[in-house]
C-alpha positions in Angstrom: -59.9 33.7 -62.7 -58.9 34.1 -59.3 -60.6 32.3 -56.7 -59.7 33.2 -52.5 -60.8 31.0 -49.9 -63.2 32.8 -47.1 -60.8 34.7 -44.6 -57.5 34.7 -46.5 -56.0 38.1 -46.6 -55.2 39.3 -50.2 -55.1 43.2 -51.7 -55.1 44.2 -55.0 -52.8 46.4 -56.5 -53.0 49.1 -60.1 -51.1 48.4 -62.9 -48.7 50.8 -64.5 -51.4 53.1 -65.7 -53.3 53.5 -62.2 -55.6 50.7 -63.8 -57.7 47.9 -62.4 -60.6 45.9 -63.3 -62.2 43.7 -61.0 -65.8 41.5 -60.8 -66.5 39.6 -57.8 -69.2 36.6 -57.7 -70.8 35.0 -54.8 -72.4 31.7 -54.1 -75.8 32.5 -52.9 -77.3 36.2 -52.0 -74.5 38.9 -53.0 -72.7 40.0 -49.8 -69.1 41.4 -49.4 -67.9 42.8 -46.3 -64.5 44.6 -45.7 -62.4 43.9 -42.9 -59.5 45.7 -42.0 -56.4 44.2 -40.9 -55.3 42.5 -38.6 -58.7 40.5 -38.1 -57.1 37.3 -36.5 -59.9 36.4 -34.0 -62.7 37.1 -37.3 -64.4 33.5 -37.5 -63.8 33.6 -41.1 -60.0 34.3 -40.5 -59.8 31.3 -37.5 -61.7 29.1 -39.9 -59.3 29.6 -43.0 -56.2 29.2 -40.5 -57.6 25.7 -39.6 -58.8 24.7 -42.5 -55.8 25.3 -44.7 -53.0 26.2 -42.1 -53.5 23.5 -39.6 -54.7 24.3 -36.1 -51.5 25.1 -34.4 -52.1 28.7 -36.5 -55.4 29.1 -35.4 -55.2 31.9 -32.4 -56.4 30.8 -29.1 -59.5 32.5 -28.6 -60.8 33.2 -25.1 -63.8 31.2 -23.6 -66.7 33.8 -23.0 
């Protein structure tokens, strides 16, 4: 079991046979959205770099 923190950027890749099996769970009501890359200013992306990078790798984001 592999488990990835909200806003971390991963990718899966085939095996040697062009293969792959994947199941994806969710806490609460089902929901999965794809973001392409780069998605730096996402708030799911600013909140994993502070969380678990510190806040000097959080991007600045602009005051609105």
């Amino acid at each position: 079991m592999l488990v990835l923190p909200e806003g971390i950027y991963h990718r899966f890749t085939l095996d040697e046979n062009d293969y792959i099996t994947a199941m994806r769970l969710f806490v609460g009501a089902p929901v999965w959205t794809p973001f392409n890359r780069p998605q730096e200013e996402h708030p799911s992306r600013t909140k994993y770099l502070r969380d678990f990078a510190g806040d000097a790798a959080a991007p600045a984001v602009a005051a609105a």
